[in-house]
Backbone as JSON, one array per atom type, in Angstrom:
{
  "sequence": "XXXXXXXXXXXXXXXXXXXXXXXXXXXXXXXXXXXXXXXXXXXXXXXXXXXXXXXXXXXXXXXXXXXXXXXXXXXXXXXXXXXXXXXXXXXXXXXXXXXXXXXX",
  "N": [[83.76, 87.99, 96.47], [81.31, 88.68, 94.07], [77.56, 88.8, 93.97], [74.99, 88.47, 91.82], [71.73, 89.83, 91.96], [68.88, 89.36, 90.78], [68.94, 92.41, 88.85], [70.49, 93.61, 89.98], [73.78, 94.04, 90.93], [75.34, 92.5, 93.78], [77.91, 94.15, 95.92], [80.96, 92.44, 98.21], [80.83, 93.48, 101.24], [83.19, 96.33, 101.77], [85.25, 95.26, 104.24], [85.43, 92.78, 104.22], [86.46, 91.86, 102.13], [89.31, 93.45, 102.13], [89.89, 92.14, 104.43], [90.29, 89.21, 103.74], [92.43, 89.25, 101.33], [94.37, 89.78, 103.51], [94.35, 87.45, 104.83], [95.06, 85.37, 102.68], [97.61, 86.72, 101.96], [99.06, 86.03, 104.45], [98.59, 83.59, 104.33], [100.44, 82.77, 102.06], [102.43, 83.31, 103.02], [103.29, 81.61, 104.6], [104.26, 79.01, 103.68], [107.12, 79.46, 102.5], [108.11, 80.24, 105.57], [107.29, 77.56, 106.9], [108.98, 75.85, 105.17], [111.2, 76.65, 105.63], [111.23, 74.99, 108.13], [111.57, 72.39, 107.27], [113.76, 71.91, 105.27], [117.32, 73.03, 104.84], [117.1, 74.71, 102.5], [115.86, 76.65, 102.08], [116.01, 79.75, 103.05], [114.9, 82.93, 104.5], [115.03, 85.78, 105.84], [113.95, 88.44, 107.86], [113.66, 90.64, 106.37], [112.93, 89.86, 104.29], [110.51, 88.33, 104.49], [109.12, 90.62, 105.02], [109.19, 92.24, 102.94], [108.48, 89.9, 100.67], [105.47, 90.14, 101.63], [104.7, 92.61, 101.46], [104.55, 93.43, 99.28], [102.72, 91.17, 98.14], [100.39, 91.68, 99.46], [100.03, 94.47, 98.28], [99.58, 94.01, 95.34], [97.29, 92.35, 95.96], [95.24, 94.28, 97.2], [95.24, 96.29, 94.99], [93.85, 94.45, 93.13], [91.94, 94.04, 94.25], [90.38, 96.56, 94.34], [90.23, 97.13, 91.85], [88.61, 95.1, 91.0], [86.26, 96.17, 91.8], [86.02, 98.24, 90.64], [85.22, 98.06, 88.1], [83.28, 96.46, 85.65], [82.35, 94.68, 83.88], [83.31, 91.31, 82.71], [85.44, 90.8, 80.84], [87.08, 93.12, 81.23], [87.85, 92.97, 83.77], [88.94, 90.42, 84.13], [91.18, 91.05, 82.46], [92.33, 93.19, 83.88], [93.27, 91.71, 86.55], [95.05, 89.78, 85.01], [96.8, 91.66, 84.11], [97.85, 93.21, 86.63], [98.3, 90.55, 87.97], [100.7, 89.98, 86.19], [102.42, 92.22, 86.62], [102.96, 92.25, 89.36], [104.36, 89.29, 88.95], [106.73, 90.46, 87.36], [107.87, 92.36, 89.48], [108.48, 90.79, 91.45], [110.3, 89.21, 90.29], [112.15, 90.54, 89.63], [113.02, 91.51, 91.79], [114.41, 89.09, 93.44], [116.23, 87.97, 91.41], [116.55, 90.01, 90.05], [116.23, 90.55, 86.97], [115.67, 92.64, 84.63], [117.61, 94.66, 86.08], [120.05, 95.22, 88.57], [118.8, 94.58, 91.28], [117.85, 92.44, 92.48], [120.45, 91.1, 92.95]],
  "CA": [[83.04, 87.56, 95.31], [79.98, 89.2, 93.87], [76.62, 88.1, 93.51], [74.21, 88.82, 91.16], [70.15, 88.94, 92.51], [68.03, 90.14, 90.22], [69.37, 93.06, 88.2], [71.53, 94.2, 90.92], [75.38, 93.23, 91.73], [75.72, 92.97, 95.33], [79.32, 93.73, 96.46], [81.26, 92.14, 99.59], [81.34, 94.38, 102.01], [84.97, 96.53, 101.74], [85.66, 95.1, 105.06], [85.97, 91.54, 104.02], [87.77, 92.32, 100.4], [90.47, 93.43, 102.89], [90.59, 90.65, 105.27], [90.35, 88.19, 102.31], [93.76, 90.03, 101.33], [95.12, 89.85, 104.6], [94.46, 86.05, 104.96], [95.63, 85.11, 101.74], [98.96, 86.78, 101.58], [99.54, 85.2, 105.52], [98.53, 81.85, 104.01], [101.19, 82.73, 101.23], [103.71, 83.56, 103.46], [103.28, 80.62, 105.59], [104.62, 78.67, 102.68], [108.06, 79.54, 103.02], [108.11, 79.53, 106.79], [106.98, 76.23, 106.99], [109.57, 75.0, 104.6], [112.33, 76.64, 106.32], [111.38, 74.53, 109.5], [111.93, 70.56, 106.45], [114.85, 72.33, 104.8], [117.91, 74.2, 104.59], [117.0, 75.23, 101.01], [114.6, 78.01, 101.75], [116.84, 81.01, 103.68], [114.09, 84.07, 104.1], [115.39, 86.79, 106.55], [112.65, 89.29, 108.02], [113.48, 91.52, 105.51], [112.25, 89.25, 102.96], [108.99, 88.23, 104.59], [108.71, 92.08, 105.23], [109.35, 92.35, 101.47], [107.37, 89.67, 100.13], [104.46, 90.37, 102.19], [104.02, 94.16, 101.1], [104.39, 93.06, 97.55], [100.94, 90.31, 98.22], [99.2, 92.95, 100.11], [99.6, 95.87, 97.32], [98.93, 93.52, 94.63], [95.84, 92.35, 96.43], [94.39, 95.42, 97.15], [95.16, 97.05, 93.94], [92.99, 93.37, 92.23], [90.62, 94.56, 94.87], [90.41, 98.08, 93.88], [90.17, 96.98, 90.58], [87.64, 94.35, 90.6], [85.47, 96.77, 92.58], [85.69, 99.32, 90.25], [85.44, 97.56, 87.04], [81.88, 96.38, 85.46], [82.44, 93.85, 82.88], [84.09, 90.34, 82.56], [86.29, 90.99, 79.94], [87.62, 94.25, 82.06], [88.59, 92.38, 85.26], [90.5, 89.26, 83.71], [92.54, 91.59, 82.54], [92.68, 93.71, 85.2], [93.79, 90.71, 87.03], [96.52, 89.32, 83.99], [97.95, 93.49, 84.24], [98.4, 92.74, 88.29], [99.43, 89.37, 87.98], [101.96, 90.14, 85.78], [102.88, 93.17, 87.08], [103.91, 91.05, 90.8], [105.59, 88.36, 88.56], [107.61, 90.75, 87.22], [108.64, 92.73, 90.27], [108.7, 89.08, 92.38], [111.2, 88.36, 89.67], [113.0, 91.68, 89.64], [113.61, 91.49, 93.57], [114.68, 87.82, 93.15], [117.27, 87.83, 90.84], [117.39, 91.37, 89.05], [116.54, 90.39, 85.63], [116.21, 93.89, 84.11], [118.2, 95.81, 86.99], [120.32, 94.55, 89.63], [117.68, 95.13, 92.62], [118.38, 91.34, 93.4], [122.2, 90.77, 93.25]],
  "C": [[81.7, 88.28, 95.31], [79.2, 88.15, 93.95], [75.33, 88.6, 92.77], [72.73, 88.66, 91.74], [69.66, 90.25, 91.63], [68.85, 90.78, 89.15], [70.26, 93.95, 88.97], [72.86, 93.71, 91.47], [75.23, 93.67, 92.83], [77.22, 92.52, 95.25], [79.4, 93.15, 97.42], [81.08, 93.63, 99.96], [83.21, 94.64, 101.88], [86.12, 95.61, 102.71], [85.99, 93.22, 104.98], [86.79, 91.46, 103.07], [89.43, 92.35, 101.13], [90.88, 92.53, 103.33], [90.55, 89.4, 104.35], [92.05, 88.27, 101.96], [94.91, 89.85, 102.17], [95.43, 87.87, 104.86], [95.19, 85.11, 104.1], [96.99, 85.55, 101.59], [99.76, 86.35, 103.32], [99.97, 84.06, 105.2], [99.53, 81.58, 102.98], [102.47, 82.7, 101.99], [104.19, 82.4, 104.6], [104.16, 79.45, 104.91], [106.39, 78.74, 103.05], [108.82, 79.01, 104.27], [108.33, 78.43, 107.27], [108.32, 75.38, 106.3], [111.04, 75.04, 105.11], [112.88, 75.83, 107.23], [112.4, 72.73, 108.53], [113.05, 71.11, 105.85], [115.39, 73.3, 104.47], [118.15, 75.1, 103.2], [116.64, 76.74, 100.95], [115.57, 78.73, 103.16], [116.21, 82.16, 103.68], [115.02, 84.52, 105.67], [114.02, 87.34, 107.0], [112.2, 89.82, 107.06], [112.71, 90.71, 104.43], [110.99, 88.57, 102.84], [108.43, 89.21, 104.59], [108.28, 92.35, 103.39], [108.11, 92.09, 100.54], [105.71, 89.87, 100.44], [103.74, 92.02, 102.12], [103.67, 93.69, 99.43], [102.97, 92.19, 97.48], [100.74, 91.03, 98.31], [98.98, 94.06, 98.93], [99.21, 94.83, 96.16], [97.66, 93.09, 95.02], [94.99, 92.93, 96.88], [94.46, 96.32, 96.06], [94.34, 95.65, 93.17], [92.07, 93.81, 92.73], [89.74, 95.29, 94.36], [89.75, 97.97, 92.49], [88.81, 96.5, 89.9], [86.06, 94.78, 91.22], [85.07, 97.54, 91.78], [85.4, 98.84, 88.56], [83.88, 96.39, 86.6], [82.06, 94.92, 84.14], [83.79, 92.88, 83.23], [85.43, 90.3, 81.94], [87.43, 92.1, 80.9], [88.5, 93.85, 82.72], [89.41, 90.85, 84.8], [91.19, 90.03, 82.92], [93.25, 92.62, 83.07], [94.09, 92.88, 85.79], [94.92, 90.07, 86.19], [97.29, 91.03, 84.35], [98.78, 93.36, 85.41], [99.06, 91.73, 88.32], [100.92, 89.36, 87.04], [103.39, 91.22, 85.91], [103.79, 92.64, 88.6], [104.53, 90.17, 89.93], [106.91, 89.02, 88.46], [108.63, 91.65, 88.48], [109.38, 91.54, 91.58], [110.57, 88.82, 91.57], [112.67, 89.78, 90.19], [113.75, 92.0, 91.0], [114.57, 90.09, 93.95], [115.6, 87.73, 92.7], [117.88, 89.24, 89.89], [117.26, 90.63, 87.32], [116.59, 91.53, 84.59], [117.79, 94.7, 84.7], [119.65, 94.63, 88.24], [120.29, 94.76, 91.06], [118.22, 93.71, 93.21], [119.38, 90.63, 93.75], [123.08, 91.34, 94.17]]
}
């Protein structure tokens, strides 16, 4: 998160942006995990924590990227709607194949 002092945006440092990134798509993937242990509903493989866990990470360093490089409000929420919808749709597309059949 920025902060404004004065007439100057101070960024994070790059080096937290990342680990922000890194923590967040752990804490996403923990989710699953966890649910595997209360029921036999949730069936993830490696491959599919491998999977979903590149898919967080590049979406959250391309919001990064984004919101780093990008100067105005207006800009970066839809930065952020482009990305977020951009992972829904490949989330979905890996998932079940709704264009393609990547997930069948």
């Amino acid at each position: 998160m920025s902060t404004l002092t004065g007439n100057a945006l101070v960024k994070p440092h790059l080096g937290k942006s990342l680990l922000a990134v890194a923590v967040v798509t752990a804490a996403i993937l923990m989710i699953p995990l966890v649910a595997m242990q209360f029921t036999r509903e949730v069936v993830w493989t490696g491959s599919d924590f491998v999977a979903a866990g590149v898919l967080l990470a590049f979406a959250g360093l391309v919001l990064v990227a984004a919101l780093r490089r990008l100067r105005t409000a207006k800009s970066r929420v839809i930065a952020a709607g482009v990305v977020g919808l951009a992972f829904l749709y490949c989330w979905a597309e890996l998932a079940v194949g709704i264009f393609t059949h990547l997930g069948s």
